[in-house]
Structure formats: structure tokens, C-alpha cells
C-alpha positions in Angstrom: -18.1 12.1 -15.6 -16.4 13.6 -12.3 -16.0 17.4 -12.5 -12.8 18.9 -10.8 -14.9 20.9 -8.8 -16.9 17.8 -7.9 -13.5 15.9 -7.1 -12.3 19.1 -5.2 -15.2 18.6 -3.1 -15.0 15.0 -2.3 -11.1 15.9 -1.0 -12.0 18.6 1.1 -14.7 16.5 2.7 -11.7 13.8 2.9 -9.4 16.1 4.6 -12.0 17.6 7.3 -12.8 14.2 8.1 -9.5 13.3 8.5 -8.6 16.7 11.1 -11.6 15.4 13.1 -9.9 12.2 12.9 -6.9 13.8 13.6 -7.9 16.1 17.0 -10.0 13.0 18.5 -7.7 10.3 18.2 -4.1 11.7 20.0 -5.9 12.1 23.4 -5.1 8.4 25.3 -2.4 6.1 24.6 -3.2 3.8 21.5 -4.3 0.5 22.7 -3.3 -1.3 19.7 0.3 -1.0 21.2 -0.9 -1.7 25.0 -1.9 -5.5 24.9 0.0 -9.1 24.2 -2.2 -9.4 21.7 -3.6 -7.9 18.3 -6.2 -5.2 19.1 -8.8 -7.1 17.4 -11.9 -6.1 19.1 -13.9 -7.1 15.3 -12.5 -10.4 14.7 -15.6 -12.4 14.3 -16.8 -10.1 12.0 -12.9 -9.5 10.2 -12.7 -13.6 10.0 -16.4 -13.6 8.2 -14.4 -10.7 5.8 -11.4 -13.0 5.3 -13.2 -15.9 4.3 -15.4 -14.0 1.4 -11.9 -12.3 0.4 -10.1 -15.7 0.5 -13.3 -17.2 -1.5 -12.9 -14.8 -3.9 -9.8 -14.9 -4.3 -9.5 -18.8 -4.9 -12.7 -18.3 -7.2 -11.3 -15.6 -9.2 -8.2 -13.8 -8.6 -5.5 -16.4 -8.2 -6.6 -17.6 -11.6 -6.6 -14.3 -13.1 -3.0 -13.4 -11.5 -1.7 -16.9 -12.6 -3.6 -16.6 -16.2 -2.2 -12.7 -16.9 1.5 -13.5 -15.1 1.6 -15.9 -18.0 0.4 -14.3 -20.7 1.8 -11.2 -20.6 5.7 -11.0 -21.7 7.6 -10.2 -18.8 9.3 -7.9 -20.2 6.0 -5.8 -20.7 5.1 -6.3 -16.8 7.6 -4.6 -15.7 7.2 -1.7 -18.2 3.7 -1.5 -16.9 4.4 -1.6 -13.3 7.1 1.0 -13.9 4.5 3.0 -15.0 2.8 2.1 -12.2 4.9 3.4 -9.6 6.1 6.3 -11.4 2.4 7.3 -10.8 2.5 6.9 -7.6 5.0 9.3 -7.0 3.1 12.3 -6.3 1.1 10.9 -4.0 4.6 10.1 -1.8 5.5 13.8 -2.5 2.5 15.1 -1.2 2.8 12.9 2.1 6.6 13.5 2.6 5.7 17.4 2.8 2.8 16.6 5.2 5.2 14.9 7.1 7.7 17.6 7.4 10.2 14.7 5.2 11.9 17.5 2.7 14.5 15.2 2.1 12.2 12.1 1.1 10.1 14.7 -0.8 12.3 16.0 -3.3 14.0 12.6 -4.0 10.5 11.4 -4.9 10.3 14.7 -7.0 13.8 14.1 -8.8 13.0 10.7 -9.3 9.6 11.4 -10.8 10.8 13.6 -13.2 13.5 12.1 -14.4 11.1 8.7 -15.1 8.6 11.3 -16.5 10.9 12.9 -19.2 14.1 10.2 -20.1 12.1 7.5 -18.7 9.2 7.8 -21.3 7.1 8.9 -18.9 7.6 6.5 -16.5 7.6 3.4 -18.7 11.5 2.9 -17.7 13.0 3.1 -14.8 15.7 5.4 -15.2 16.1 7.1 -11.8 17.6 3.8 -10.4 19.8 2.8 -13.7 21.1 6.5 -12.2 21.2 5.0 -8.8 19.4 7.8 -7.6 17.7 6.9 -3.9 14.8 4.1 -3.7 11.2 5.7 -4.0 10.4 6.5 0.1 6.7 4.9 -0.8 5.1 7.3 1.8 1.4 7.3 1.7 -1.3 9.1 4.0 -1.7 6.1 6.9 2.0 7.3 7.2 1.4 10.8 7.6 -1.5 9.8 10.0 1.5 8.1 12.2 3.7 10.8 12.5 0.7 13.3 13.7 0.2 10.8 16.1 -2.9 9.1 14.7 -3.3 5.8 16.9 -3.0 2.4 14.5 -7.0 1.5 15.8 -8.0 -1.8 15.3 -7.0 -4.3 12.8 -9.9 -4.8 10.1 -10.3 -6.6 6.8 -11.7 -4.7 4.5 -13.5 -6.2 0.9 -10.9 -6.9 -1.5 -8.3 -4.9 -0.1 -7.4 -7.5 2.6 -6.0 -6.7 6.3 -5.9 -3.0 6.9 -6.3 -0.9 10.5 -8.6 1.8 11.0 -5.7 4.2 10.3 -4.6 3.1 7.2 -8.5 2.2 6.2 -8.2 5.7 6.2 -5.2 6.8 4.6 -5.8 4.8 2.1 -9.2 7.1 1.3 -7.4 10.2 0.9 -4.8 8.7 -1.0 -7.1 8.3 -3.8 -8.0 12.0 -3.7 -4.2 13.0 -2.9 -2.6 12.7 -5.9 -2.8 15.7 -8.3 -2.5 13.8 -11.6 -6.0 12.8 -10.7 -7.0 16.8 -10.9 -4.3 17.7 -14.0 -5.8 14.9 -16.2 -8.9 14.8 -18.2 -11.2 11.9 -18.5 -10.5 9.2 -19.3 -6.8 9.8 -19.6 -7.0 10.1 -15.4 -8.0 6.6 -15.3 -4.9 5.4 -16.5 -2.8 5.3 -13.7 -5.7 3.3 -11.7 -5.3 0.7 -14.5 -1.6 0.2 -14.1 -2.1 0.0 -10.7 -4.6 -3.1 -11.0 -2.6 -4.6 -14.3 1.1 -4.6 -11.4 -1.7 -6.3 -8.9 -2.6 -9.2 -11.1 1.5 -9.5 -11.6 2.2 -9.7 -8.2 -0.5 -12.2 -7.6 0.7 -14.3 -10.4 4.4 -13.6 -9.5 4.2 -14.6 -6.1 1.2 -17.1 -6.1 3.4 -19.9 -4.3 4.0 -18.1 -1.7 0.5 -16.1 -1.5 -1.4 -19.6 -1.4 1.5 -21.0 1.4 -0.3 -17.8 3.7 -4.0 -18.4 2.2 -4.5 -21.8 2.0 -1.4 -23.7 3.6 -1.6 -21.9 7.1 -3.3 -23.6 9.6 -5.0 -20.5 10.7 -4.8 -18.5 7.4 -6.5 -15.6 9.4 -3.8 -14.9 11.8 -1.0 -15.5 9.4 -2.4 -12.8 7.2 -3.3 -10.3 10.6 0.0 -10.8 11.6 2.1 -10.2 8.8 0.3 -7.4 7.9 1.0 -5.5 11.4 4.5 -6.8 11.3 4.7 -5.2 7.7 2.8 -2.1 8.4 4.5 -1.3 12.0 8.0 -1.5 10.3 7.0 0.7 7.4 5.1 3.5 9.0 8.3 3.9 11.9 10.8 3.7 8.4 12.7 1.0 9.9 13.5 1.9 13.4 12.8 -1.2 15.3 14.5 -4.0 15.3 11.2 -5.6 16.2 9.6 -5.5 12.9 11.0 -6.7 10.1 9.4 -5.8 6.2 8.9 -9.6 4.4 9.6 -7.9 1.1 12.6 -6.2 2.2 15.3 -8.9 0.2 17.7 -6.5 -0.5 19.0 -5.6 3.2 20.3 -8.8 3.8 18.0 -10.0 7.1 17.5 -13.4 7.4 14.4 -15.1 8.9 13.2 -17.8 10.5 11.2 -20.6 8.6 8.3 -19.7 10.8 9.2 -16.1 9.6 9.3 -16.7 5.9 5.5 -16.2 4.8 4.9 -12.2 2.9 2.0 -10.2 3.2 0.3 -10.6 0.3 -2.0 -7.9 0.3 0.8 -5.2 0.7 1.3 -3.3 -2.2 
């Protein structure tokens, strides 16, 4: 059983390995943004990754998404991934104030306690039946972006799917940045780790049409996924401010896209 001062250890190794990361990585210009195509220096090796995670993921996890999606009552999903990203929240706080993002910080702080106390403790959302602001989702491959942490280059990683060096990264310290994982005891703290895998399965079963039209209907499934995922990524870590990228997920601003456009990442979360 993990200790805090065991978990406190593993974060500030996390955190000097992420200055190092930090001071050696804002010296050139990042060639990830420099060339006509991805910077994709692993691709053999990242296509070799893709195929095991599409393997699997025809094998196993497209049945299990379709099989929980269907046998859990909707209604129940969505008080689970509620829960979900209510427990998130911290995490976002903690990035916004690495980021300098007061603003975005103290939304996300508002918002978590009001899902925390009249929202059951998350299980409702109540902060937007308030129409208080949209959760900023910041995470640490964010804050690595705004210290001026270069992208790197695209990798798959097991599981996980298309990542970049970056946000291979961030999304490390993320599991050792949120402080619910240091004010709960065992096994209580594992609770918001099972939400978080019970709102995966409901996205995979939710949006399995479109997951297998990237997956298995593209003609190069590889690419497709690579380049939705920079597209995706790019346009959340710069929050939006170019026109160049545009978020798949985003339905509520009104963009419209191309048919070639219409595909979603489906390993962003």
C-alpha cells in the first residue's frame, strides 16, 4: 500500500524531472512546428505501437465499450462521468496556477465545490445547471506549452494511443498532481481512477461508429489517428487561438467541417 511519503517522493522525482525537462528543452526552435510534415522521427516503431493498440482494441476494448455502453442505464453513465470530471478538477486547478491562469483557476475551484457540496459530491452536475463557466480542462502537457516546452515527437504510447513527448509527459505528473490522491486513504483514493476508466468504456461504447470509421475504415488508420490527434492537441494547448486547428469534439461552437474533416480523435479524453 502506497505511503504518502512514498507518493510524495515519486512527485518530487516527477517534478525534478520535469525542470530538467524544462531548462533543456527551450533552447532551439521546436522542430515539430518547422517541417511540412509530422515530426515523426519513430514512425516505424509508433506504427508497430498502433497496430498492437488497434489489435487490442478490436480484441477487447470495443467489445467491452459496446457491452458496458449497453448495459449500464444511461442515466447512471452520466452520474459516473460527472463524478469523473469533478475529480478531475484539482488537477486543472493546480495547472491553471502553474500557468499564471488565475481566472481559469478559480472557476475550476467554484465549480468544484459547488459539484462537491450541492452536487453530491460531484455526482450532479450542478455548476452548469448554474451556468457557471465550462471546466478549462488544463492539464500539465499544457502547462509544459506555456513554459515553452517544445511538442517533441509524435509517439504512440501502449493503450493510451497517439501522444507527443510533451504530453507523454504531462500526462506522468498529472497522475501525481492532483491532491485528492494525497488527502484520501486507501482504497478510497482509487476511486476517482475507477470513474475515470468506467467514462472511458462510455465514450468507447458511445462513440464506437465513429471510433471504428478512424480505426478500421481509414485507409491509413495510422495517419488518421496521428493527425487528429496533433490537430486536437495543437488547438487545445494554444486555448483556441488559431484558426488553424480546429477541436473534433468542440459541437457546441458552431464550426462546420469538411467530410474529409469529420473523423474525432478517439483517444482524447
Amino acid at each position: 500500500m502506497p505511503t504518502p511519503s512514498s507518493r510524495t517522493g515519486r512527485a518530487r522525482a516527477a517534478l525534478a524531472f520535469v525542470c530538467a525537462l524544462v531548462l533543456t528543452a527551450c533552447g532551439a526552435p521546436d522542430p515539430a512546428l518547422n517541417r511540412d510534415a509530422p515530426y515523426d522521427p519513430y514512425e516505424a516503431e509508433n506504427r508497430r505501437m498502433h497496430a498492437f493498440n488497434r489489435s487490442l482494441d478490436r480484441t477487447l476494448i470495443r467489445s467491452a465499450g459496446k457491452g458496458y455502453s449497453s448495459a449500464v442505464p444511461d442515466d447512471i453513465e452520466m452520474v459516473i462521468g460527472n463524478f469523473a470530471d469533478n475529480m478531475s478538477l484539482p488537477v486543472a486547478i493546480v495547472n491553471n496556477i502553474l500557468q499564471g491562469n488565475g481566472k481559469s483557476a478559480s472557476e475550476d475551484f467554484y465549480r468544484f465545490l459547488v459539484n462537491s457540496t450541492i452536487g453530491l459530491g460531484g455526482l450532479f452536475d450542478t455548476a452548469t445547471e448554474l451556468e457557471m463557466p465550462a471546466p478549462s480542462g488544463a492539464d500539465f502537457g499544457q502547462t509544459l506549452y506555456v513554459w515553452g516546452v517544445h511538442e517533441g515527437p509524435y509517439i504512440e504510447l501502449p493503450l493510451l494511443g497517439p501522444s507527443t513527448t510533451r504530453d507523454a509527459v504531462g500526462r506522468t505528473v498529472d497522475l501525481f498532481a492532483n491532491p485528492l490522491k494525497y488527502a484520501l486513504e486507501s482504497p478510497e483514493s482509487y476511486i476517482p481512477t475507477a470513474a475515470s476508466a468506467s467514462k472511458a468504456l462510455t465514450t468507447r461504447g458511445r462513440y464506437s461508429e465513429t471510433i471504428d470509421s478512424v480505426l478500421y475504415d481509414s485507409a491509413d488508420s495510422y495517419a488518421a489517428s496521428r493527425s487528429l490527434y496533433l490537430q486536437n492537441r495543437r488547438f487545445k494547448v494554444g486555448r483556441g487561438s488559431s484558426d488553424a486547428y480546429l477541436d473534433p469534439y468542440d459541437t457546441g461552437s458552431g464550426a462546420q467541417t469538411s467530410p474529409g474533416d469529420s473523423y474525432e480523435d478517439p483517444y482524447d479524453e
